[in-house]
C-alpha positions in Angstrom: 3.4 -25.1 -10.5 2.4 -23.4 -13.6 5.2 -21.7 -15.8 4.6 -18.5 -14.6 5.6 -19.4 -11.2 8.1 -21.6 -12.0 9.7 -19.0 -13.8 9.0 -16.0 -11.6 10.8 -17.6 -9.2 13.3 -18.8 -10.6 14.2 -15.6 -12.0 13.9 -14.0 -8.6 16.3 -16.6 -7.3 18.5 -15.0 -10.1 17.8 -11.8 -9.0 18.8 -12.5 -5.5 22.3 -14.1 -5.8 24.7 -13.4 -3.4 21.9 -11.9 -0.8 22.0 -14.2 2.5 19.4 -12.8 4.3 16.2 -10.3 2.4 14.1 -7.3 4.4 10.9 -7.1 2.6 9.1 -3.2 3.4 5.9 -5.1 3.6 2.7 -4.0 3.8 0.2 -7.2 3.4 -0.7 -5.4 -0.3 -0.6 -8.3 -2.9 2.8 -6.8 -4.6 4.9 -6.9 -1.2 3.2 -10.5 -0.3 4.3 -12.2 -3.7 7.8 -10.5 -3.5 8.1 -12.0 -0.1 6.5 -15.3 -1.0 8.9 -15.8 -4.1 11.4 -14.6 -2.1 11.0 -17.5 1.0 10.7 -20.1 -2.0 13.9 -18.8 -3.2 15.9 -17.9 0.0 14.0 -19.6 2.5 12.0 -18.5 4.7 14.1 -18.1 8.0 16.1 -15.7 5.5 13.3 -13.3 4.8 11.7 -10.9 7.4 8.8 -9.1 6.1 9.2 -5.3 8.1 6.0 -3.4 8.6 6.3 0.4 9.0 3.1 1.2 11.0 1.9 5.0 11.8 -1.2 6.9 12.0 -1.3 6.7 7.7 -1.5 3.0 8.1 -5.0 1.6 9.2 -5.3 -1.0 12.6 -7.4 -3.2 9.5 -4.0 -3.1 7.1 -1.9 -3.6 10.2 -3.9 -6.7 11.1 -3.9 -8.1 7.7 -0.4 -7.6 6.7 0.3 -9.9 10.4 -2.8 -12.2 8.7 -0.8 -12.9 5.8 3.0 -13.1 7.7 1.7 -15.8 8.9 0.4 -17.4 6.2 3.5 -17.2 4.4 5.7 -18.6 7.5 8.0 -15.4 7.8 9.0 -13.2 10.7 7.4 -9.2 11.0 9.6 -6.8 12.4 7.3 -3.5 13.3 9.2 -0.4 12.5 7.3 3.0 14.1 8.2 5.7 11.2 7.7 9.2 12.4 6.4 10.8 8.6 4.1 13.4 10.2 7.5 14.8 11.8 8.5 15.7 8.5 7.0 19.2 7.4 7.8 18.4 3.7 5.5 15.2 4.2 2.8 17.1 6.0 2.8 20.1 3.5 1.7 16.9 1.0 2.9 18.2 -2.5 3.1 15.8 -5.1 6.2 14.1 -3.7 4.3 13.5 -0.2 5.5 9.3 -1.1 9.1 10.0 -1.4 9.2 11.2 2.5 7.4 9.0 3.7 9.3 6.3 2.0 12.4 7.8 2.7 11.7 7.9 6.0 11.1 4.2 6.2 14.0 3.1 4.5 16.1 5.1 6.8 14.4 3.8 9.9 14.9 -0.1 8.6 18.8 1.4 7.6 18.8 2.9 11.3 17.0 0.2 13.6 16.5 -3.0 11.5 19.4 -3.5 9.3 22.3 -4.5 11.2 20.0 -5.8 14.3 18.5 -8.6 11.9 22.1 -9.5 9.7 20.2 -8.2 6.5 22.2 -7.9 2.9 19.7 -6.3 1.4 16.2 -4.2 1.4 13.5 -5.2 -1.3 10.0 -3.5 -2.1 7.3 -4.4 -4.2 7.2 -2.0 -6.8 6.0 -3.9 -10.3 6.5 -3.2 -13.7 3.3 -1.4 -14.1 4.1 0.8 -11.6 7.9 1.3 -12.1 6.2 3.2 -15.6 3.9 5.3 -14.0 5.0 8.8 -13.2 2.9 9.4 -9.8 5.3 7.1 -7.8 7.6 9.4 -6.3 8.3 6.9 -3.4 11.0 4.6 -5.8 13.3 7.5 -5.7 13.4 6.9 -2.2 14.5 3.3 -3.1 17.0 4.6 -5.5 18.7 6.9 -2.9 18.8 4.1 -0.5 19.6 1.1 -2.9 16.8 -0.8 -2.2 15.7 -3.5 -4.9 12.7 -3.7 -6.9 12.8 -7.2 -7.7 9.7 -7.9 -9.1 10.4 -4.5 -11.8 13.8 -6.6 -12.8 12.0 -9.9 -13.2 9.5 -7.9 -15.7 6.3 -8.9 -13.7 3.4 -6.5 -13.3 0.0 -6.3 -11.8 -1.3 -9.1 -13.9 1.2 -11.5 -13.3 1.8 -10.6 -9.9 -2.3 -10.8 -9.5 -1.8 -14.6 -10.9 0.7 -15.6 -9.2 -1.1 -14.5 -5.9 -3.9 -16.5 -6.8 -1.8 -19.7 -7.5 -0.2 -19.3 -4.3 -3.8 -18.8 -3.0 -2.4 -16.0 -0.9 -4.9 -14.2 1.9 -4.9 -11.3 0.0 -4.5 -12.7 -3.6 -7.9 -10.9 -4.2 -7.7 -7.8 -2.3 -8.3 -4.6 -3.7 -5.1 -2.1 -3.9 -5.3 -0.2 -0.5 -2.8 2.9 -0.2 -2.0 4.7 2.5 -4.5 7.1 4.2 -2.9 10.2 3.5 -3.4 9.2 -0.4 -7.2 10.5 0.6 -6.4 14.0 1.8 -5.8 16.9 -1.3 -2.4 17.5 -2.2 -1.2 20.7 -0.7 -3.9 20.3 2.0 -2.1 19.5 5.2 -1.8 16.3 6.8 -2.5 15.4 9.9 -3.4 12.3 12.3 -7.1 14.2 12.7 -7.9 13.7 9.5 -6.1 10.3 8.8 -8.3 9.1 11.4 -11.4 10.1 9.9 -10.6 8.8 6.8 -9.7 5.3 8.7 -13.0 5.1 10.8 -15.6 6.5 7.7 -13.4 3.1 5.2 -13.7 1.2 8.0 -17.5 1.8 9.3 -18.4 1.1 5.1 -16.2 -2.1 5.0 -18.6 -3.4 7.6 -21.3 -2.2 5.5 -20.5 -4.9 3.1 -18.7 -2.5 0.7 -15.3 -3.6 -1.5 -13.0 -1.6 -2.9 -13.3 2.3 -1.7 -11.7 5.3 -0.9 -12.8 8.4 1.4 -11.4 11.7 0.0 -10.9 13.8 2.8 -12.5 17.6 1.3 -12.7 19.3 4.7 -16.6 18.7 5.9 -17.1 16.6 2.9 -16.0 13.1 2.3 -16.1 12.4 -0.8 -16.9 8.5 -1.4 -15.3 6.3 -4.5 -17.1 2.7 -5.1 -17.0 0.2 -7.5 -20.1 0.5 -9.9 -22.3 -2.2 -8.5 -21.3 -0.8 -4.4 -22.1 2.6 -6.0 -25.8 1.9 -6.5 -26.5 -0.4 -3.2 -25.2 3.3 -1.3 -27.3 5.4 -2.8 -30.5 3.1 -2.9 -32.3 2.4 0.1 -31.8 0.7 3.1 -28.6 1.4 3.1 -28.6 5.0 1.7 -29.6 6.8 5.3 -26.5 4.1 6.8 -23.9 5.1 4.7 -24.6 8.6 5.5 -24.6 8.1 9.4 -21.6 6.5 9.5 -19.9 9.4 7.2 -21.2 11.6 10.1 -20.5 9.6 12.8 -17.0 10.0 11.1 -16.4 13.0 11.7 -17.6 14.7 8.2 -20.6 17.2 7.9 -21.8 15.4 4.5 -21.4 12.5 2.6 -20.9 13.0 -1.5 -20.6 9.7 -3.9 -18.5 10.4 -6.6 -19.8 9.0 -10.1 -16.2 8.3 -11.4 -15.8 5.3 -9.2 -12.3 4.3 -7.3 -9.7 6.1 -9.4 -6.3 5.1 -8.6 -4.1 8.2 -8.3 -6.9 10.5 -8.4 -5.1 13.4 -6.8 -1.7 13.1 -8.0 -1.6 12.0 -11.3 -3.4 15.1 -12.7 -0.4 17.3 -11.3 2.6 15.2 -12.4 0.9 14.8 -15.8 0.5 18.5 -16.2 3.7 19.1 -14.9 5.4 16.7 -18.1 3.2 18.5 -20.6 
C-alpha cells in the first residue's frame, strides 16, 4: 500500500471507533465508493452496508453502476425508495433543492434502514473540497441528522480521494463526477419526473455516442449541452453533428445548443449562493 492509503485508513479506523456496524448513503460516485472501501478495510466488510436512495433524479445507468461497484467492493446494498418530488420545497428547486432531498434520505435510512440492519451510525461522502464549498446545502442535512463525514475529518479531498480510488483500482476510480438529474433543471424552475426523464434519455443516448463527461441543462425546448473540450468539437463536426442532434430531439427537446464553457460543476447554483455572500 502506498502511504496515502495506509494512512487514510488508518485514520478512518480512528475516525470510526466505537461504531460496530457503518450505513454508507452510497451512490457508486468515487467519494461514497472510497468512504465505503476504507471503511470495509477498517470495519470489515459484513459491517458496512452501502444504502442506495434510488428515485426518478437518479438515472437506471447510476443505479446499475453503484450495484457494479457493490459488488466489486464485497458489501451489501440496501435500496431505499425516497419520495423527494413529494416535497413542494424540493420541487420549487431554490438554491437549497440538496438539503430536501438529502434530508429526505437520511430520514428514510433513520425510518426504514436504521434499526432493521443494527446500524451505529450513517456516513456520507462529502470531502474536504467540498465541505468548503458553499453550493452544498445537502451537509446541513447531515448536520441535523448526525451523519458523519468521514473523509472531511480525515482531511482528504478530491485529489486524494481520486488516488486512492485509483490504488484500489476501483470501477469507478476514473469516472467523471455525475450529480443528480435535477442538478440539470434551472433553479426556481420546477421539478418534475418529465423533465428528469429527458434529461436521463438525451445523457444517456450521448454516452452511447462515445461522449465522457456531460451534462444536459434542461431550458424548456432547449437542452443545453456541456462537454469536455475535445467531446465538444467531435459534436459539432461531422458525422456525428446531425446524431447528436437527433438524439436531443428524439429526447424530447425542440433544439440542441452546445455551450462553449464546457462541463461546469455547479453551474446553476453557485452563481446564487455567491451573490447571496457578497
Amino acid at each position: 500500500m502506498t502511504e496515502l492509503l495506509t494512512a487514510a485508513t488508518a485514520r478512518i479506523g480512528s475516525l470510526l471507533t466505537g461504531v460496530d456496524r457503518l450505513g454508507v448513503a452510497f451512490s457508486g460516485g468515487v467519494d461514497s465508493s472510497v468512504l465505503t472501501a476504507l471503511a470495509a478495510r477498517a470495519l470489515g466488510r459484513d459491517r458496512v452496508l452501502a444504502i442506495l436512495g434510488v428515485s426518478p433524479s437518479l438515472a437506471d445507468d447510476e443505479r446499475t453502476g453503484a450495484h457494479e461497484v457493490a459488488r466489486f467492493l464485497g458489501v451489501p446494498v440496501v435500496e431505499v425508495a425516497t419520495h423527494e418530488g413529494e416535497r413542494a420545497a424540493y420541487r420549487a428547486n431554490g438554491p437549497d433543492r440538496c438539503f430536501h432531498c438529502k434530508d429526505e434520505l437520511f430520514s428514510r435510512i433513520g425510518d426504514e434502514v436504521d434499526v432493521a440492519h443494527r446500524l451505529d451510525a450513517i456516513a456520507y461522502g462529502e470531502n474536504a473540497d467540498d465541505a468548503r464549498r458553499p453550493d452544498r446545502p445537502g451537509s446541513r442535512a447531515a448536520t441535523a441528522h448526525r451523519v458523519l463525514r468521514p473523509l472531511v475529518a480525515a482531511g482528504l479531498d478530491k485529489a486524494a480521494v481520486r488516488a486512492i480510488a485509483r490504488e484500489l483500482r476501483l470501477p469507478c476510480a476514473d469516472k467523471p463526477a455525475a450529480p443528480c438529474l435535477a442538478s440539470r433543471i434551472p433553479h426556481f424552475a420546477e421539478v418534475i419526473p418529465e423533465k428528469l426523464r429527458q434529461v436521463e434519455c438525451a445523457e444517456a443516448a450521448l454516452r452511447r455516442l462515445g461522449f465522457g463527461d456531460l451534462r444536459v441543462r434542461h431550458h424548456g425546448d432547449v437542452a443545453r449541452i456541456e462537454l469536455s473540450p475535445d467531446d465538444l468539437i467531435r459534436a459539432v463536426s461531422e458525422p456525428l453533428r446531425g446524431t447528436v442532434h437527433a438524439a436531443i430531439v428524439a429526447a424530447g427537446f425542440r433544439f440542441a445548443a452546445v455551450d462553449l464553457a464546457g462541463v461546469q460543476s455547479g453551474a446553476f447554483t453557485l452563481p446564487l449562493v455567491q451573490v447571496g455572500c457578497d
